[in-house]
C-alpha positions in Angstrom: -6.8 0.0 15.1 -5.5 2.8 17.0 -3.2 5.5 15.0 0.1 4.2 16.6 -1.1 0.5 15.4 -1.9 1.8 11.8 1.4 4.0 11.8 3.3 0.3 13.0 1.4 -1.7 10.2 2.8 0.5 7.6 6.0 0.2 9.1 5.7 -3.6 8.7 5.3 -3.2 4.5 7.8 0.0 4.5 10.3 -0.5 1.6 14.0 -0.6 2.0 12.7 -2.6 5.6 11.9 -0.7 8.3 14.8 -1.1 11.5 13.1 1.7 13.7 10.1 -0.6 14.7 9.7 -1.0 18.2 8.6 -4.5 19.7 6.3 -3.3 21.9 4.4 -1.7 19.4 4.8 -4.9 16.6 3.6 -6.9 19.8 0.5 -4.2 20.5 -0.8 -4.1 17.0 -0.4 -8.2 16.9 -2.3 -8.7 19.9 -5.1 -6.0 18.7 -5.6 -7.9 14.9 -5.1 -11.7 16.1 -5.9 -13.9 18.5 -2.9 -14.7 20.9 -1.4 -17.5 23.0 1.3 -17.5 25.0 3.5 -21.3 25.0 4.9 -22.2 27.9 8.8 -21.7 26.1 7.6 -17.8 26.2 6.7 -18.2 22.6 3.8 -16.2 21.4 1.3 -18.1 18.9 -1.2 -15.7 16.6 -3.2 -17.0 14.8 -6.0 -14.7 12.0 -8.4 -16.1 9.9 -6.8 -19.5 9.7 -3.4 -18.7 9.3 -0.3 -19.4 12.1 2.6 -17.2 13.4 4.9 -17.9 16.4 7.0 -15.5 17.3 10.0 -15.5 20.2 9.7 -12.3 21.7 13.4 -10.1 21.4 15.4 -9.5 24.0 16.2 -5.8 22.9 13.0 -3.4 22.7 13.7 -3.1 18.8 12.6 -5.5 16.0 16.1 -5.8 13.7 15.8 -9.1 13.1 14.9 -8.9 9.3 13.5 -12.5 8.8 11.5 -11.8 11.7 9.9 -8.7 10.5 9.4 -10.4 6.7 7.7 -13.5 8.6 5.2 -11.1 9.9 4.7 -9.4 6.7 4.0 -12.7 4.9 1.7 -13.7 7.7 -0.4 -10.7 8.0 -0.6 -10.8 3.9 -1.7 -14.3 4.5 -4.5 -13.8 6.6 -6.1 -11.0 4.9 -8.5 -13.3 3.0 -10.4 -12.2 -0.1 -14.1 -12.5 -0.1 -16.2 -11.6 -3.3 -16.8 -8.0 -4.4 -20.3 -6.2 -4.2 -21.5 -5.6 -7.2 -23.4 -3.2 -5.9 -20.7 -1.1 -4.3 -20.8 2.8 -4.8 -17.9 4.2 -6.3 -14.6 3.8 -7.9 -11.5 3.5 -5.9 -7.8 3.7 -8.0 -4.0 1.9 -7.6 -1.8 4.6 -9.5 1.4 2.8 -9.4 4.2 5.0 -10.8 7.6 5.3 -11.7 9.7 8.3 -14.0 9.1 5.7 -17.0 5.3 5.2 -16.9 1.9 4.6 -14.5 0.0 1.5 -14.1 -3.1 2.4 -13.1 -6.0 -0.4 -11.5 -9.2 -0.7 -10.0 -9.5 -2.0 -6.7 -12.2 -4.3 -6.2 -13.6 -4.0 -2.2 -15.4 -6.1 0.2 -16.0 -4.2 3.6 -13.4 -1.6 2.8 -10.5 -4.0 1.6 -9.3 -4.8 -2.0 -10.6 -7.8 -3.2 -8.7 -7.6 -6.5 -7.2 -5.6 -8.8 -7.7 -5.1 -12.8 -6.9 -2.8 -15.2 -8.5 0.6 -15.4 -8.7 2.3 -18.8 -12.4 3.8 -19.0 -12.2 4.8 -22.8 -9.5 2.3 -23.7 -6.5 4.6 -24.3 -4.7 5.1 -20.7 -4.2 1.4 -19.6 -0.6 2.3 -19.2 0.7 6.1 -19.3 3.8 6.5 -20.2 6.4 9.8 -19.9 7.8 10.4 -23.0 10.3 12.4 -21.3 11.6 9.7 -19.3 13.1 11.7 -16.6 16.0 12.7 -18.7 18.8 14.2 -16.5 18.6 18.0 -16.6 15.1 18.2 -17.8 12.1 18.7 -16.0 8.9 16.3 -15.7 6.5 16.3 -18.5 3.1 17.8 -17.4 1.2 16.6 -20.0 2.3 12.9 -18.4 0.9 14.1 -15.1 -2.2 15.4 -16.6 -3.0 12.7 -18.4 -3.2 10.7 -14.9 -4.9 13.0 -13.6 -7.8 13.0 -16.1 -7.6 9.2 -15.5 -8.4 9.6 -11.6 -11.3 12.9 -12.2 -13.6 9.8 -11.3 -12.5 7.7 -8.4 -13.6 8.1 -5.1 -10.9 7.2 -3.4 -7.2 7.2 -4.5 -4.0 5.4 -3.0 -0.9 6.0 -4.5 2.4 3.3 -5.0 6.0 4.5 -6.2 9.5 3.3 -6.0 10.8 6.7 -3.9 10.4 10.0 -2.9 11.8 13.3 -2.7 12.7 15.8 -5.6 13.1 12.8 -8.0 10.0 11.1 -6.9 7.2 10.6 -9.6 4.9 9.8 -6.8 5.5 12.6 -5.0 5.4 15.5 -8.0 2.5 13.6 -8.9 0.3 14.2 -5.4 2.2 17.9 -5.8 0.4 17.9 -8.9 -2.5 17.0 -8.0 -2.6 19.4 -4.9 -1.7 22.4 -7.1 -4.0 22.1 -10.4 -6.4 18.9 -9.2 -7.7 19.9 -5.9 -10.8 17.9 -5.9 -8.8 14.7 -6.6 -6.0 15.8 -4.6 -8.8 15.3 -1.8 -9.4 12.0 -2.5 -6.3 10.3 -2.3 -5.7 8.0 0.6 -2.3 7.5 1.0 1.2 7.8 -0.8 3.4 4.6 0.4 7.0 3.7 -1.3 7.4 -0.3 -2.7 9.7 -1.5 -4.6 6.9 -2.0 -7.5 9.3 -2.4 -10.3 9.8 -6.5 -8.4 6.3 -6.9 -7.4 3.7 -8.8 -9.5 -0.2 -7.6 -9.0 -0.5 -9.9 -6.6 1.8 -8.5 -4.2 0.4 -5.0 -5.1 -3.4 -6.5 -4.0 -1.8 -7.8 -0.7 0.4 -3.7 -0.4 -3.1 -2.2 -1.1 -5.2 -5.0 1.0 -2.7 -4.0 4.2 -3.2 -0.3 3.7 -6.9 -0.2 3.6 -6.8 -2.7 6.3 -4.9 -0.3 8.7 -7.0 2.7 7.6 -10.3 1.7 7.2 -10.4 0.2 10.7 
């Protein structure tokens, strides 16, 4: 996919939902990842790997319609089917996902470049889930000792992508790539991406499909 595609597939899985999204662009990145027919009421039929979506093209250049946009979501994490993991596959590639109270952080099984599934990673059985024993208390900084202690858990992967609830200056996610950037240069270099989802609601499912649609979009 082309960087405007990529850029309009994240847009699609952006949490709070996206209200910026241009149809011509959610139309363009549609036509470039399914096949498409066009019904004689003007309705557009995709279909990917099995799996249906009919769409009734706006009338305004914008895509507000919310049950629209989450119709597309579920259809595009719908058609991203799984196939089984090499077991031969080079390398280790990480899910950190994070939040002020503690990281979860997975192994991403890949086929051809996309997740096939997600387990827990905890290589000497002690960092399965990291927690800040600061907690974000109001006033106080972050603990570094939390940070480095993911850190250590990522010295490893080849390839890092990055879930958390928000960003900003009260953003784990973001003082954690900061983090890494400053004192972890060499893992800094390996993380893929840094996307906001409201991971506190989502099971590990709906994490696989999140990670699935990024490497999707990136690796293409």
């Amino acid at each position: 996919m082309s960087k405007v595609h990529q850029t309009t597939y994240k847009g699609i899985f952006q949490h709070p939902i996206a209200h910026n999204l241009q149809w011509h662009d959610v139309r363009s990145m549609l036509d470039a990842l399914a096949e498409v027919t066009e019904e004689h009421n003007g309705n557009l039929k995709y279909t990917r790997h099995g799996e249906v979506l009919v769409l009734h093209p706006p009338k305004h250049k914008d895509l507000s319609d919310t049950k629209e946009l989450m119709q597309i979501r579920h259809f595009l994490e719908r058609s991203s089917v799984p196939e089984l993991a090499d077991p031969n596959e080079d390398g280790t590639h990480l899910l950190v996902v994070i939040n002020h109270r503690e990281a979860r952080i997975y192994k991403t099984e890949l086929r051809d470049s996309v997740p096939e599934d997600i387990i827990p990673y905890d290589p000497d059985g002690t960092r399965r889930h990291l927690h800040n024993l600061n907690d974000n208390v109001k006033g106080q900084p972050e603990l570094k000792s939390f940070y480095e202690a993911i850190a250590q858990s990522l010295k490893d992967a080849e390839q890092i992508l990055i879930f958390g609830s928000s960003t900003g200056a009260s953003s784990s996610m973001d003082y954690l790539v900061n983090e890494l950037e400053q004192n972890h240069p060499d893992i800094s270099k390996k993380v893929m991406g840094a996307i906001v989802v409201n991971e506190q609601h989502m099971t590990e499912n709906q994490l696989l499909a999140q990670a699935r649609a990024f490497y999707e979009a990136n690796n293409k």
